[in-house]
LONU-640954 format. One line per 4 residues: number of its first residue (from 0); for each residue z, x, y negated of C-alpha. Coordinates in Angstrom, 2 decimals. Last residue first. Example, Ala and Ser with C-alpha at 12.3 -4.5 7.8 and 13.67 -1.06 7.14 Angstrom:
BEGIN
1 = 7.14,13.67,1.06  7.80,12.30,4.50
# end
This chain:
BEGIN
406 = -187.87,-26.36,4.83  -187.80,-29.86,5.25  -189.84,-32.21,2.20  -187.49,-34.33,1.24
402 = -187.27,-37.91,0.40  -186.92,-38.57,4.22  -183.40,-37.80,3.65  -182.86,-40.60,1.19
398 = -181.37,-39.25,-1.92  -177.80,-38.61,-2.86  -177.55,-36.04,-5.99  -174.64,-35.35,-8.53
394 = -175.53,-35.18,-12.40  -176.98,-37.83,-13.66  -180.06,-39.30,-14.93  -181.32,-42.81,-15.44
390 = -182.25,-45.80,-13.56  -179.27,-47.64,-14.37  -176.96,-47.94,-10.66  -179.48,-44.91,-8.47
386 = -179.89,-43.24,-11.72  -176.32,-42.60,-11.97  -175.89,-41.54,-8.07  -179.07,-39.18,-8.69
382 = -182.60,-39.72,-7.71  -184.62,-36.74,-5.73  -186.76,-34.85,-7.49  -186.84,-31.71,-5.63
378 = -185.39,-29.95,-8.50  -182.19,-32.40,-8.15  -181.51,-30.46,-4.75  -180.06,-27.65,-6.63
374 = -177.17,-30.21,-7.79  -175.39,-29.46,-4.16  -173.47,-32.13,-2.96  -175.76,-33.13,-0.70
370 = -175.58,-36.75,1.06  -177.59,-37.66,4.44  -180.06,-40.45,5.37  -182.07,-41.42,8.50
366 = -180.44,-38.58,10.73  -183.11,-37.03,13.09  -185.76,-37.89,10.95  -185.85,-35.23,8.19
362 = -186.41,-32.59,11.27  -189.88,-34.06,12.18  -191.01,-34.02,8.96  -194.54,-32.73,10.10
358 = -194.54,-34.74,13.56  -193.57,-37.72,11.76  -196.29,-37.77,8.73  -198.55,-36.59,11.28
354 = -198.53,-39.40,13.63  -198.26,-41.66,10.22  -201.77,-40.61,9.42  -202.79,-40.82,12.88
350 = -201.47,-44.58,13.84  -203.19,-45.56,9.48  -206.64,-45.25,10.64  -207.03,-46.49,14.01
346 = -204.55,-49.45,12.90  -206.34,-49.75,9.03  -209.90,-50.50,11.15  -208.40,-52.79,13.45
342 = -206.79,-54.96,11.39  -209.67,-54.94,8.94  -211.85,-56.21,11.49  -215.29,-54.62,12.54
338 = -218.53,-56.49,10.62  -222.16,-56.60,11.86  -224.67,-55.51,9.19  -224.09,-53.03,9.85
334 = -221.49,-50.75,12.41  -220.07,-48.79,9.78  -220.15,-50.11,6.78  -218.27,-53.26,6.54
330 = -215.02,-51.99,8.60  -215.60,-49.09,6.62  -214.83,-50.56,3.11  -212.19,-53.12,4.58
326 = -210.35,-50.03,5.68  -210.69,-48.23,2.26  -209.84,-51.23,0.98  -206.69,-51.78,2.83
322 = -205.28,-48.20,2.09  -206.23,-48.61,-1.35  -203.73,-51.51,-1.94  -201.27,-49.66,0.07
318 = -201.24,-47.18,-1.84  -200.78,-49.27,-4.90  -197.61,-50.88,-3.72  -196.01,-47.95,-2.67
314 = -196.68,-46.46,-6.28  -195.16,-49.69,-7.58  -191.83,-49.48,-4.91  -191.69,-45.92,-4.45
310 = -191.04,-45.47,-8.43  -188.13,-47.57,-8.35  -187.47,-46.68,-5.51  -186.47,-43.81,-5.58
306 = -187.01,-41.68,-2.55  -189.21,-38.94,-3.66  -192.64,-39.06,-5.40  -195.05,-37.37,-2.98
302 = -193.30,-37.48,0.52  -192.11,-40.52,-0.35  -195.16,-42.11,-1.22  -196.86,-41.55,2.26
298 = -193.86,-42.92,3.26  -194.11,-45.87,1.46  -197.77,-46.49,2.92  -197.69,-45.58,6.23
294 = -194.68,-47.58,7.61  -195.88,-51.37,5.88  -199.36,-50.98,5.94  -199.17,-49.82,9.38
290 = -200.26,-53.01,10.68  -202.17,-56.34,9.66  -201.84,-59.06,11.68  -203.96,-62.30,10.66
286 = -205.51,-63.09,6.76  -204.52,-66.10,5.43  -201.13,-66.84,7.45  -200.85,-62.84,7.34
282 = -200.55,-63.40,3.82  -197.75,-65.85,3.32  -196.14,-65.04,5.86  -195.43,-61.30,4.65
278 = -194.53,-63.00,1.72  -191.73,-65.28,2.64  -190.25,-62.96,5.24  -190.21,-60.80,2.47
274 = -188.40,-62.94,-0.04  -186.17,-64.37,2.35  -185.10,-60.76,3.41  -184.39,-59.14,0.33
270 = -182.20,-62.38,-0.44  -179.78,-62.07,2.65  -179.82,-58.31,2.44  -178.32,-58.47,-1.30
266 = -176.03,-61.37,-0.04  -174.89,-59.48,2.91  -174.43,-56.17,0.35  -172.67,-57.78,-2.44
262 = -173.04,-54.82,-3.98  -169.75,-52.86,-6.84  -169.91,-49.16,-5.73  -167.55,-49.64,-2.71
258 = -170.29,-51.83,-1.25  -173.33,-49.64,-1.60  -171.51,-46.73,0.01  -170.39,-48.96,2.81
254 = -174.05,-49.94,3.11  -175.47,-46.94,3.49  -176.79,-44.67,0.47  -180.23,-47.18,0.80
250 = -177.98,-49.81,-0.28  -177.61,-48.29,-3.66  -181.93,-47.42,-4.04  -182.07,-50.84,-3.08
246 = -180.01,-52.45,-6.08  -182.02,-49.86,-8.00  -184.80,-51.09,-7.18  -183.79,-54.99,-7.56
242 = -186.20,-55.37,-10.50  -188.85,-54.14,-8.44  -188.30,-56.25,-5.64  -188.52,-59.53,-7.87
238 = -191.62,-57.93,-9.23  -193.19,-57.58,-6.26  -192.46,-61.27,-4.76  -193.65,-62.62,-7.58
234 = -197.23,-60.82,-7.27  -197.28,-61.21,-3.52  -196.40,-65.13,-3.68  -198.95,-65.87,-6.75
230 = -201.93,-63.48,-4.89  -201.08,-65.02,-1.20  -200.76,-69.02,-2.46  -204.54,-67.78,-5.12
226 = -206.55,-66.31,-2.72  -208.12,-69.06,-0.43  -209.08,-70.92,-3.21  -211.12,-68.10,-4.74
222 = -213.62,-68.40,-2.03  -215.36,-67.03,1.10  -212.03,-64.71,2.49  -213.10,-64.81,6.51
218 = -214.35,-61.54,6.22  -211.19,-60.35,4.99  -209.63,-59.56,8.81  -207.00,-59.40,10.40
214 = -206.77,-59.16,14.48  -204.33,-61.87,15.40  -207.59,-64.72,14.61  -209.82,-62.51,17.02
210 = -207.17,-63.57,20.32  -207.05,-67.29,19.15  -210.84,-67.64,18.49  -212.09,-65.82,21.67
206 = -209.77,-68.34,23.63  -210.58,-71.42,22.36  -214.05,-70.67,23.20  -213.06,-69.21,26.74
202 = -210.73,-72.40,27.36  -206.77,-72.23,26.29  -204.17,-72.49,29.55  -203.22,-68.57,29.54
198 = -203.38,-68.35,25.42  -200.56,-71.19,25.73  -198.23,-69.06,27.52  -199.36,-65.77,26.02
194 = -198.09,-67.63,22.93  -195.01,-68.20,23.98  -194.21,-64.95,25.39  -195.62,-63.32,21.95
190 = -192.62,-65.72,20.39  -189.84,-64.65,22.77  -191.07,-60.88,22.76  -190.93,-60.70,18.92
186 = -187.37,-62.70,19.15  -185.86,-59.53,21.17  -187.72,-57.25,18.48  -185.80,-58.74,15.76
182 = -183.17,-58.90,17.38  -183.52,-55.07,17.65  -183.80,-54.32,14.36  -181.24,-56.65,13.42
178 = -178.78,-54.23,15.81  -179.99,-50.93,14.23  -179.08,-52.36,10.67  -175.95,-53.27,11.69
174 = -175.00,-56.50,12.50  -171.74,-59.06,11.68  -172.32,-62.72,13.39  -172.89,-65.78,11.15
170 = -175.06,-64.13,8.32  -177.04,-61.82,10.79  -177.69,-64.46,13.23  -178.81,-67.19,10.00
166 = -181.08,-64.49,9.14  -182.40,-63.48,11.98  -183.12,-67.35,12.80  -184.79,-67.58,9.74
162 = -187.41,-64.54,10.26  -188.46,-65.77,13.64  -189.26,-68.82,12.40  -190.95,-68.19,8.97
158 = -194.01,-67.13,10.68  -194.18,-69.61,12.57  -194.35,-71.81,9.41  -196.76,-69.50,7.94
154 = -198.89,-69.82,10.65  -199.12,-73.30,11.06  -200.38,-73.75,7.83  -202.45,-71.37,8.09
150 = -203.68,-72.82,11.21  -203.75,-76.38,9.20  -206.21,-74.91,6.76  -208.77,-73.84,8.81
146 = -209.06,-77.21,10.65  -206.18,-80.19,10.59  -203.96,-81.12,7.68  -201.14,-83.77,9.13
142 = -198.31,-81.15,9.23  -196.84,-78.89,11.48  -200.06,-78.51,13.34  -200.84,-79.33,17.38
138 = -204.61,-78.69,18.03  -203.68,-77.04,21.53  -205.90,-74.24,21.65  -206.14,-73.53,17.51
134 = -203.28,-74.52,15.87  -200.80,-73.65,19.01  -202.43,-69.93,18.26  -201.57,-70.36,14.97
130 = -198.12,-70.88,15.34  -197.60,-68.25,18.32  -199.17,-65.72,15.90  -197.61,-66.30,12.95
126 = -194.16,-65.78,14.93  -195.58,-62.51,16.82  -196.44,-61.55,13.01  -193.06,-62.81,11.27
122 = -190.80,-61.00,14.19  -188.03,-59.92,11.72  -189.08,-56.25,11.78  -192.71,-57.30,10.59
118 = -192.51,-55.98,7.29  -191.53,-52.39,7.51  -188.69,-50.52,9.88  -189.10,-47.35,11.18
114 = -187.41,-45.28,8.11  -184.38,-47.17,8.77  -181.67,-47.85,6.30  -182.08,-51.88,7.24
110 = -182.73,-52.70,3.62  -183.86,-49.80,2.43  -186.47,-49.75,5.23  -186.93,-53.25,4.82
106 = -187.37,-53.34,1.14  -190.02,-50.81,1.19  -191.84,-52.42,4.04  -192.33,-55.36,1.71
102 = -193.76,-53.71,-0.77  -196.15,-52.25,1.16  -197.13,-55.73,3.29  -197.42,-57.22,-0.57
98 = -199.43,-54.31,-2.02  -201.90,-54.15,0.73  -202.62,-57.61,0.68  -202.94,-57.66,-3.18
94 = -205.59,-55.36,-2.84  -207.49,-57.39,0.19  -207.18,-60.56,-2.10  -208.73,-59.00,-4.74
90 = -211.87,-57.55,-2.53  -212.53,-60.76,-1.01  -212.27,-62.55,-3.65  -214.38,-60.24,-5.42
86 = -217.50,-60.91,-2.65  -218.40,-64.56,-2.58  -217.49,-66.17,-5.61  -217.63,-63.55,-8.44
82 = -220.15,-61.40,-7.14  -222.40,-63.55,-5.79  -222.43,-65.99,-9.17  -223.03,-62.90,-11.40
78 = -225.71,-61.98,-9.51  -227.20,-65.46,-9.17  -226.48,-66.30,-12.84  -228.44,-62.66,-13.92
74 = -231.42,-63.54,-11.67  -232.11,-66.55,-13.42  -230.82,-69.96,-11.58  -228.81,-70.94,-14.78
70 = -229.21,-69.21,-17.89  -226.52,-67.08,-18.29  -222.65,-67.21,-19.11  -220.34,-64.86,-21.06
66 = -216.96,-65.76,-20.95  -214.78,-62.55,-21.34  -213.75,-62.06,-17.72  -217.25,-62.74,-16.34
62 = -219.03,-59.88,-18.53  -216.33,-57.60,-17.02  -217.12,-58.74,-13.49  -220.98,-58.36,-13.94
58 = -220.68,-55.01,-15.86  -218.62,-53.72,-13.14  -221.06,-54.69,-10.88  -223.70,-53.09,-13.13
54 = -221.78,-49.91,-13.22  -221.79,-49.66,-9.37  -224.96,-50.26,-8.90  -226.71,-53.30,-7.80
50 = -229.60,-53.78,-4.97  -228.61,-57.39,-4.26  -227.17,-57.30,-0.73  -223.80,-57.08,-1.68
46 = -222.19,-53.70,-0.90  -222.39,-52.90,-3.85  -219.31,-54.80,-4.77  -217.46,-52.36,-2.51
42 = -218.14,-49.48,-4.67  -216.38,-51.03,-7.67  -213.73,-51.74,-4.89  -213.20,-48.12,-4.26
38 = -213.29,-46.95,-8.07  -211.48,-49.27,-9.27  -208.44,-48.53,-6.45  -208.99,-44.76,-7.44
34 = -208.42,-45.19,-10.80  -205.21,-47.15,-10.02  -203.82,-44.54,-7.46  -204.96,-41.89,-10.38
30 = -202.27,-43.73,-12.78  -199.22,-43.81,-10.50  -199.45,-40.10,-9.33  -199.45,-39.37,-12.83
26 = -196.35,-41.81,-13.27  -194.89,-40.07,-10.57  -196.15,-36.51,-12.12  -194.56,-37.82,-15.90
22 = -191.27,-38.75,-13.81  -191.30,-34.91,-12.65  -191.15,-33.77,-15.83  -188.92,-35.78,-17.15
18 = -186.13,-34.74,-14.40  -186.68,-30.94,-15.46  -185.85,-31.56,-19.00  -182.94,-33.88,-18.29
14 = -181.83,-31.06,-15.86  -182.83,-28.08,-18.14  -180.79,-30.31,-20.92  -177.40,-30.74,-18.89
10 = -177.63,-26.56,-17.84  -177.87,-25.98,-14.14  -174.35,-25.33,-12.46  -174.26,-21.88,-10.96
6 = -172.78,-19.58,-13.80  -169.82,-21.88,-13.74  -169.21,-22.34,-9.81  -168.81,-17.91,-9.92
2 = -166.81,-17.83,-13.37  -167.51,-16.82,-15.96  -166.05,-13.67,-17.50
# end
């Protein structure tokens, strides 16, 4: 007769069986994210002034892609003109923006094994901030350009402050996760101090275009050239983070756990944290503050796919994506033909959504992660401590707490 811990373990091939069906729904989930993202900023082109549907747009763009050209000054070369210089750009760079401040709070949660933490842990936006702001009441720049471009300028190198000395802190002096967190938050107050310091000296005009500067916004997006430093760093940056999934899905066990299986877990956090501080600068340098992003958007995917990342991390990215057009999509629409701000838009939209996702997981958040040794849970679709090192399936399960839904 077999025995009681025999009749309960799940046959090898039900598991494998069961595991591949639920990475066809991720993929799924994947695959209608995209749809929806053409969809969305199909309908955003129409938003042009020109009287074109959504089909023609996508005509337009397609037509564009493959080299076709039209007579100049007919109606067709001023369509196609609009479209491709004045409103896609826009629309790219607002899908990559998502993706990049998505990504990025991935990483830091995993990274600081903290469900509250996303990209602007380190202090990057109150960083950003302070160096614009010096840009535009004081003229000073960190380098000889001057105008639009030396307050991006500016900002990214502020941006980059904040995030260095946390890094060169946590490399010299041991820190939990908790305990960057809160530096991090010390040096946010040191930098918005500093700016609220020059802000108090700046004229009205001065003023106005400091304060609307740290709300983001796309409108200011009027050409590819803007796009392409926030498009190459976001797209590189992704990738690298992708290929370190499972790297993250092993820290995101704790970091002793992570250490004893093989991660050089200071180095790990070391790199995960130049890249994102790098990113994060990059576009907020372009675009202003952006928030939520970051905390809505992976778990929003969590509750969905689970807690690996290496699903979390693309489908993360995506969300996000939509997120921010969605946003840019009303903040055009709603009070026309004047404009809202992006930043404001995605903050009244995204502080409910992740209200909710809080107050209905509310138990899943007392303890950030926890281990099962139960192989029931693997129905939920959590990763297991083999996929967690190769990406493939095993036979124990330790998943991310807020990778389940609580019952």
């Amino acid at each position: 007769m077999l025995s009681r811990a025999t009749r309960e373990t799940p046959d090898v091939s039900s598991l494998e069986g069961r595991y591949a069906r639920d990475s066809k729904r991720k993929l799924l989930f994947i695959a209608v994210c995209i749809v929806l993202i053409i969809a969305v900023a199909g309908y955003a082109l129409t938003i042009n002034g020109r009287d074109l549907s959504m089909l023609e747009c996508y005509r337009y763009v397609l037509d564009h892609i493959l080299g076709k050209t039209y007579e100049y000054q007919s109606l067709d070369w001023f369509n196609d003109y609009l479209l491709w210089n004045a409103y896609l750009p826009r629309i790219v760079l607002g899908v990559f923006l998502g993706a990049g401040l998505a990504v990025c709070g991935v990483a830091m949660q995993a990274t600081m094994n903290n469900p509250l933490a996303d990209s602007y842990t380190t202090g990057i936006s109150d960083g950003a901030c302070f160096g614009a702001v010096a840009a535009i009441v004081t003229g000073f720049t960190f380098s000889s350009v001057m105008g639009s471009m030396g307050i991006v300028i500016n900002a990214f190198i502020g941006g980059l402050i904040p995030a260095i000395i946390l890094i060169l802190l946590s490399n010299l002096v041991r820190m939990s996760p908790a305990t960057m967190i809160l530096v991090g938050i010390a040096l946010s107050y040191i930098f918005s101090g500093l700016e609220s310091s020059i802000m108090v000296l700046a004229d009205a005009d001065s003023l106005k275009e400091a304060y609307l500067w740290q709300i983001g916004t796309l409108g200011d997006i009027a050409s590819w050239n803007q796009c392409y430093i926030p498009i190459a760093v976001t797209i590189v940056s992704t990738i690298i983070l992708w290929l370190c999934s499972n790297k993250l899905n092993l820290l995101s066990l704790g970091e002793d756990s992570a250490r004893s299986l093989g991660l050089d877990v200071q180095t790990f956090k070391t790199i995960i944290m130049i890249i994102v501080s790098i990113t994060v600068a990059a576009l907020v340098s372009y675009v202003g503050i952006v928030g939520f992003i970051g905390l809505v958007a992976p778990h929003l995917v969590r509750m969905i796919l689970g807690g690996n990342n290496r699903y979390v991390i693309p489908a993360s990215a995506l969300v996000g994506s939509l997120l921010i057009l969605v946003a840019d999509l009303i903040s055009r629409t709603v009070i026309a033909p004047e404009e809202l701000r992006v930043g404001i838009v995605i903050s009244m939209i995204g502080a409910p959504i992740f209200l909710y996702i809080i107050l209905s997981r509310k138990r899943s958040y007392g303890e950030v992660f926890r281990c099962s040794g139960t192989i029931s849970r693997m129905t939920a679709g959590c990763p297991t401590s083999r996929e967690l090192i190769t990406g493939g399936t095993g036979a124990s399960c330790c998943t991310p707490a807020s990778s389940w839904r609580p019952r």
